[in-house]
N, C-alpha and C positions, 0 to 999 in steps of 0.2 A: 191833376193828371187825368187825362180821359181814357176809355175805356180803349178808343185806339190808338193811345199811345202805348197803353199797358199790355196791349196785343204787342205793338211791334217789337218793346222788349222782350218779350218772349219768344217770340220767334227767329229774333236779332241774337239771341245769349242764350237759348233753354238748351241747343244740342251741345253745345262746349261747353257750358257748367255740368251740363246731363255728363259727357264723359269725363272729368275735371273729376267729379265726386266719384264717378265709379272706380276712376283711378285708382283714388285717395283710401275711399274705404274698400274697393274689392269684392262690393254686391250691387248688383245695376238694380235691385230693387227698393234698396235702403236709401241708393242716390236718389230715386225718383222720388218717394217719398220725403226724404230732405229737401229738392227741391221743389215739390208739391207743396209744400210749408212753408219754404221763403217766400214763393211768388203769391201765396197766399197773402202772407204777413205782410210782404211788400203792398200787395192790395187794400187792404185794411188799414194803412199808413198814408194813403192814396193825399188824403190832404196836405201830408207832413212835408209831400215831396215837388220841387219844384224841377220841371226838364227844360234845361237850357233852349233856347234855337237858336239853331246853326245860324250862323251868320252869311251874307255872299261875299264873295272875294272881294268886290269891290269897294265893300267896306270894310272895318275894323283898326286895329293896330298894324296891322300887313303895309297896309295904305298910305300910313302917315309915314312910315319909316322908309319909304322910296325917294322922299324931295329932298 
């Protein structure tokens, strides 16, 4: 994963996990800090993780299943 992928996750998911956990635990500082540490940890795993790409329409399984 590169560094600009790991941005877009975060900017794709940080505000609705951000309020998810402040929900859950009911302190917006303890969420940020929880999720301080996942995106870390997720960072630190950086090798472990593989991100799909998207595919275009005009290929895939969509494709074959029209004839």
């Amino acid at each position: 994963m590169s560094e600009k992928e790991f941005q877009q996750i975060i900017e794709l998911h940080s505000d609705d996990l951000l309020r998810y956990l402040t929900k859950c635990l009911g302190d917006n500082d303890t969420a940020k800090d929880i999720l301080q540490d996942t995106f870390l940890t997720f960072w630190n795993h950086k090798q472990d993780i593989e991100i799909p790409k998207s595919k275009s329409c005009g290929s895939s399984a969509a494709a074959s299943t029209q004839e």
